[in-house]
C-alpha positions in Angstrom: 0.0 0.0 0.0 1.2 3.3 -1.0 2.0 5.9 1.6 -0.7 8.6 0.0 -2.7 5.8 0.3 -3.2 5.8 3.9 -2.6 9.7 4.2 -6.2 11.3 4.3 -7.6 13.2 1.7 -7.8 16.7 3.6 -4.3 16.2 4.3 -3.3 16.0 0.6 -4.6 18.7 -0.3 -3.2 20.9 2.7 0.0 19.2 1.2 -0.7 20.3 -2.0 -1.2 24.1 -1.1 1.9 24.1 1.1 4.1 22.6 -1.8 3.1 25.9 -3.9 3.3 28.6 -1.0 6.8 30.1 -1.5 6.5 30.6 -5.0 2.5 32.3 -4.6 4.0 34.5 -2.2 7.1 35.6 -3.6 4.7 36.3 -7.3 2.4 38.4 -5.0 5.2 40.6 -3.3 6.7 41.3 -6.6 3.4 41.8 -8.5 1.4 44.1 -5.6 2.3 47.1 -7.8 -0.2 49.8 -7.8 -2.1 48.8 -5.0 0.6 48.4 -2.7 1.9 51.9 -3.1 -1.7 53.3 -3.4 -2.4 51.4 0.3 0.7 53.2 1.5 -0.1 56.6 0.6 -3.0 56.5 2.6 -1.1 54.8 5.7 1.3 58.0 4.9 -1.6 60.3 4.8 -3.9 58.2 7.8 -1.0 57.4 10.2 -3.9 55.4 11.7 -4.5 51.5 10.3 -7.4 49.2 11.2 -7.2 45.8 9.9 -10.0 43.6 9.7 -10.5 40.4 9.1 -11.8 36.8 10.6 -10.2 33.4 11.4 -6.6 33.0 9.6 -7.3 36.5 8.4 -6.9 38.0 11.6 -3.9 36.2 13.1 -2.2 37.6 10.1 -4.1 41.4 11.3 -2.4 40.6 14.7 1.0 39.7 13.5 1.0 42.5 11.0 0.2 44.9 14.3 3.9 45.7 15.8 5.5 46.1 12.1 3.1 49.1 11.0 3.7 50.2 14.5 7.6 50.0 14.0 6.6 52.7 11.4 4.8 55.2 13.0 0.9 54.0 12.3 -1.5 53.5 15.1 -2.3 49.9 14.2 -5.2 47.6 15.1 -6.1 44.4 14.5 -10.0 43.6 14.9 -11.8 40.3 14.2 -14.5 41.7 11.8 -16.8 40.7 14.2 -16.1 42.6 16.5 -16.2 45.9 14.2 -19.5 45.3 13.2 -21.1 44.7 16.4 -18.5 47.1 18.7 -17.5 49.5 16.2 -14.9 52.0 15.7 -14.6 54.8 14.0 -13.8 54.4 10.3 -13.0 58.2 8.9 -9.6 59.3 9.2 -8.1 55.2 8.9 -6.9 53.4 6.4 -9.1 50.4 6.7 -7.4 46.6 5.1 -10.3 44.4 4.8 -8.9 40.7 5.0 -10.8 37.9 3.2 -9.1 35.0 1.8 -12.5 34.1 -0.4 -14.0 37.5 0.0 -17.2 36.0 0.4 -17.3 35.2 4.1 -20.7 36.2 5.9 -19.2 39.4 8.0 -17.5 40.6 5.0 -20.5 40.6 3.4 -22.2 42.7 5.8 -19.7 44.8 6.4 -19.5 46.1 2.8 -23.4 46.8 2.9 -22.9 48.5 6.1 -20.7 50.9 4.7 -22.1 51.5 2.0 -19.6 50.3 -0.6 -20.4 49.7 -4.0 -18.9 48.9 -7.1 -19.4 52.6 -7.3 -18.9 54.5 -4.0 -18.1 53.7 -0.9 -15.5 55.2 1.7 -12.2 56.3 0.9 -8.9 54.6 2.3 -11.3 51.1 2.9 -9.3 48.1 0.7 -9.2 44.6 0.5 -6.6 41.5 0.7 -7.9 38.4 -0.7 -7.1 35.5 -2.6 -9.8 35.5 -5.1 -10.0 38.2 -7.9 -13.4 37.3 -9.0 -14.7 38.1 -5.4 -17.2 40.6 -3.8 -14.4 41.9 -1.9 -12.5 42.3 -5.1 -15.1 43.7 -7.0 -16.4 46.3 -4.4 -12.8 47.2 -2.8 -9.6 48.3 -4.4 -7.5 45.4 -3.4 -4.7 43.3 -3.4 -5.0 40.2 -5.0 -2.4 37.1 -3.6 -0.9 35.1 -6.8 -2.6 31.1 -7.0 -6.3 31.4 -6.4 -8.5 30.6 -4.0 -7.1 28.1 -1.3 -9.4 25.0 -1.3 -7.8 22.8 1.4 -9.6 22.8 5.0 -6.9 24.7 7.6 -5.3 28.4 6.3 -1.9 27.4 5.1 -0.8 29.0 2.0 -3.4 31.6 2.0 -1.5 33.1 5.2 1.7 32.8 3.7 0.1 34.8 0.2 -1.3 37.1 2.5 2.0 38.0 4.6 3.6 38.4 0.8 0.9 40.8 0.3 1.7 43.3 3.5 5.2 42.6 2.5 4.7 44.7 -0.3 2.7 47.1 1.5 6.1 47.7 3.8 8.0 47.9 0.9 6.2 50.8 -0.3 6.7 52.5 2.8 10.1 51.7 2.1 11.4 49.2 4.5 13.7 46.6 3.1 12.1 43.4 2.7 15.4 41.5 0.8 16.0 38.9 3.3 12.3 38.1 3.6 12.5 37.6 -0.3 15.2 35.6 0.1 13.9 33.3 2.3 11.2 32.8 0.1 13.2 31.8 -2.8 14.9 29.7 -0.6 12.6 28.0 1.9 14.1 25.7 4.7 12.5 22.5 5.5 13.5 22.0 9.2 13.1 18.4 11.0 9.7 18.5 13.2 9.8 15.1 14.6 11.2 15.9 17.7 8.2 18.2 18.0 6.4 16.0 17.7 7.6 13.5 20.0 7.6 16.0 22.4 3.9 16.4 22.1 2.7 12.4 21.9 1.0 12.4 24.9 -0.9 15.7 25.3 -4.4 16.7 25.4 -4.2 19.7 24.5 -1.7 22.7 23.2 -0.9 26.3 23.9 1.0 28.5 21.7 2.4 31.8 22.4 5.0 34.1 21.0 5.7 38.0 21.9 6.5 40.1 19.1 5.6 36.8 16.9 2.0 36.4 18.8 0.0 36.7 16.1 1.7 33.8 14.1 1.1 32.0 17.3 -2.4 32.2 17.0 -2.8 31.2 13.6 -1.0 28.2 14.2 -3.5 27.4 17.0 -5.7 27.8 14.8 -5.0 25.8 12.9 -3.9 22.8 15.2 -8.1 23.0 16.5 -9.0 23.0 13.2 -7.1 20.3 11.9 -6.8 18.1 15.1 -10.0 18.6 16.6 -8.2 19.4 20.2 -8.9 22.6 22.2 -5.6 24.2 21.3 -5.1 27.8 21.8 -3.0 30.7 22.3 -2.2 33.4 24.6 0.5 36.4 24.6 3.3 35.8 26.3 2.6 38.1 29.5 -1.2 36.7 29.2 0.3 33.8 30.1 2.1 35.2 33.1 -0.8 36.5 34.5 -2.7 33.3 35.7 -3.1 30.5 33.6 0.4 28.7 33.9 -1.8 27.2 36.7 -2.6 24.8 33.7 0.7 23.7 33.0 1.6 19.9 33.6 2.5 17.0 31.3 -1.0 17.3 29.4 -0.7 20.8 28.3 1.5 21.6 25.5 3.4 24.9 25.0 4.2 25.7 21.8 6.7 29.0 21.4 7.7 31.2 18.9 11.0 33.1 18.9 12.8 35.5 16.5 15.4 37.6 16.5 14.6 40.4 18.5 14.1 42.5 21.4 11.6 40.0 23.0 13.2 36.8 22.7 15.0 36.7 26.0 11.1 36.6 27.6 10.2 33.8 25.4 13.3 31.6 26.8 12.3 32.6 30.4 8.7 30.9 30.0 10.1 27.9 28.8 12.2 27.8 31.0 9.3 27.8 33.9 6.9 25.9 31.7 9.7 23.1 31.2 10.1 23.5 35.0 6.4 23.1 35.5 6.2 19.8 33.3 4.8 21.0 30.2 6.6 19.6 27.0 7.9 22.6 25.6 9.1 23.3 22.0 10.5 26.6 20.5 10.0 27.3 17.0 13.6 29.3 16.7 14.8 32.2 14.6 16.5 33.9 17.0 19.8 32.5 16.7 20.7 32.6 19.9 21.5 29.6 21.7 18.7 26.7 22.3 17.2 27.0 25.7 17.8 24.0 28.1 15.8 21.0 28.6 13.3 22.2 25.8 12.9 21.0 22.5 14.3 23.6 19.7 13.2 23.7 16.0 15.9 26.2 14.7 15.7 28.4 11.4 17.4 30.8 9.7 18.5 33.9 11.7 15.9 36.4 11.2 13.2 39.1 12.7 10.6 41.3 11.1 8.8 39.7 8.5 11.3 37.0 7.3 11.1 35.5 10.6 8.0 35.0 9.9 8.4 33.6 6.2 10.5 31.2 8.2 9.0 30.2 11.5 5.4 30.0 9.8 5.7 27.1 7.2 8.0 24.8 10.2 5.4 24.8 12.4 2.5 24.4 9.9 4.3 21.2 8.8 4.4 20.6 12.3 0.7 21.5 13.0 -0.1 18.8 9.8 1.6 16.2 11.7 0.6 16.2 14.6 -2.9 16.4 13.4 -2.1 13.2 11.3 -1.3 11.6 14.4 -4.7 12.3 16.3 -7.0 11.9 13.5 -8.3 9.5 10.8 -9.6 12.4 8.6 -7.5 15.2 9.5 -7.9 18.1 7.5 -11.8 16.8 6.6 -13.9 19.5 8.6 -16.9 18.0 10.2 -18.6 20.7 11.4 -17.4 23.7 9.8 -16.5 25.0 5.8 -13.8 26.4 4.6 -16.0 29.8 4.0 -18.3 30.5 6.5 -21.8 31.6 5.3 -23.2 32.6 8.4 -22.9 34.5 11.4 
């Protein structure tokens, strides 16, 4: 018997989308063109940024937070959700509409509240997507990720597409985004298996970065999706603040570490989650040296947004795995689709 043979169909096609994510995301950095600058000039004229989106599409809103912050721009990441029922103000923001279908239910309703049309609508409102053919597309000047829609159950390469996108938006506020298209024309493929040794016997799996949270929580994300387990994820001082009172050789802590400012507090908890008995495993682009009596996944040396070019794909291969491992039909959704219709 084959190995695809006895790998499940959802997982295949994850597979499949993963294979082609380095080269989708380095066409959409180079191809954002227009757009990308035209996004820019209103962050330059705004200085105030609200990014909205749902799912994947807002883990990549809250990693994208601190590097328009870096800049200057009053950055916020809101699930879409949240803005229609809690809103804030849109006038005088440059609004990034995230939708990897641009069909989802809140997107929908969001353009109708509004008021955008094919023909009016608010100015300095534009959309990230993966479909060109989409409402989101069609109502919103937007930036359009290279490959299509993503079909596969789980946000893999549509994240990856996505971060390629915003890429491009830093660019045209000139920072230098040369390493992070390195790494993309030259993507690592890092060992996971101790990872996942590490993690055989838990019930259940916390991730949690600092300056790389957001990637965090798309990877939990991901890991509920995929391996029907109550994984989650919580900031690094969120953490602190209360619930290592979970932490034990049931509870999984997944970290993520890059080079940067923060990276000595990420060492420190799992340090105390190691000490506490939680398997612990750093996904590492720090390049500083591995923390004892945790596991380390290093790769390449890097912060800004090639660290995450670099940390994101290891632990999605990671986050496949171990799914493989707890599910028959991983990567077959049983109770959800892979664009939600409804609120």
């Amino acid at each position: 018997m084959s190995v695809n043979s006895l790998r499940p169909g959802g997982l295949m096609a994850i597979d499949r989308e993963m294979a082609r994510q380095h080269g989708d995301a380095l066409a959409s950095l180079e191809n954002a063109g227009e757009t990308a600058k035209a996004i820019a000039n209103s962050l330059k004229r705004t200085g105030r940024l609200l990014l909205l989106g749902m799912g994947g599409s807002h883990a990549v809103g809250r990693a994208m937070e601190p590097f328009y912050r870096d800049l200057g721009i009053d950055a916020v990441a809101l699930p879409l959700s949240e803005q229609l029922n809690q809103p804030l103000p849109l006038a005088g923001r440059t609004i990034l509409v995230t939708s990897q279908s641009g069909e989802s239910a809140e997107v929908l309703r969001f353009l109708a509240e509004a008021g955008i049309s094919q023909d009016s609508g608010p100015e300095d409102v534009f959309g990230l997507t993966l479909e060109a053919g989409s409402t989101i597309a069609r109502m919103l000047p937007s930036l359009v990720g290279a490959g299509g829609t993503e079909h596969a159950f789980a946000a893999t390469r549509s994240l990856t597409v996505t971060f390629a996108l915003h890429a491009a938006i830093l660019a045209a506020l000139g920072e230098d985004q040369q390493q992070a298209l390195t790494l993309l024309s030259q993507p690592e493929e890092p060992d996971v298996s101790a990872a996942l040794d590490a993690m055989r016997d838990v019930s259940t799996i916390v991730t949690s970065g600092r300056r790389m949270q957001g990637v965090a929580e798309a990877i939990a994300l991901g890991l509920t999706e995929l391996s029907r387990l109550p994984c989650f994820s919580l900031e690094g001082g969120q953490l602190r603040h209360g619930p290592m009172e979970m932490l034990g050789p049931k509870v999984g802590i997944i970290l993520f570490r890059a080079r940067e400012a923060t990276s000595e507090l990420v060492a420190r908890m799992a340090r105390d989650a190691a000490s506490a008995g939680s398997p612990v495993v750093i996904f590492d682009a720090s390049g500083k040296q591995p923390v004892e009596g945790v596991i380390t996944i290093p790769v390449a040396a890097s912060g800004g947004m090639a660290a995450i070019f670099v940390l994101l794909p290891a632990a999605q291969r990671f986050m496949v795995e171990f799914s493989a491992s707890r599910v028959a039909d991983a990567g077959t959704p049983v109770r959800s689709s892979k664009v939600t219709r409804s609120e």
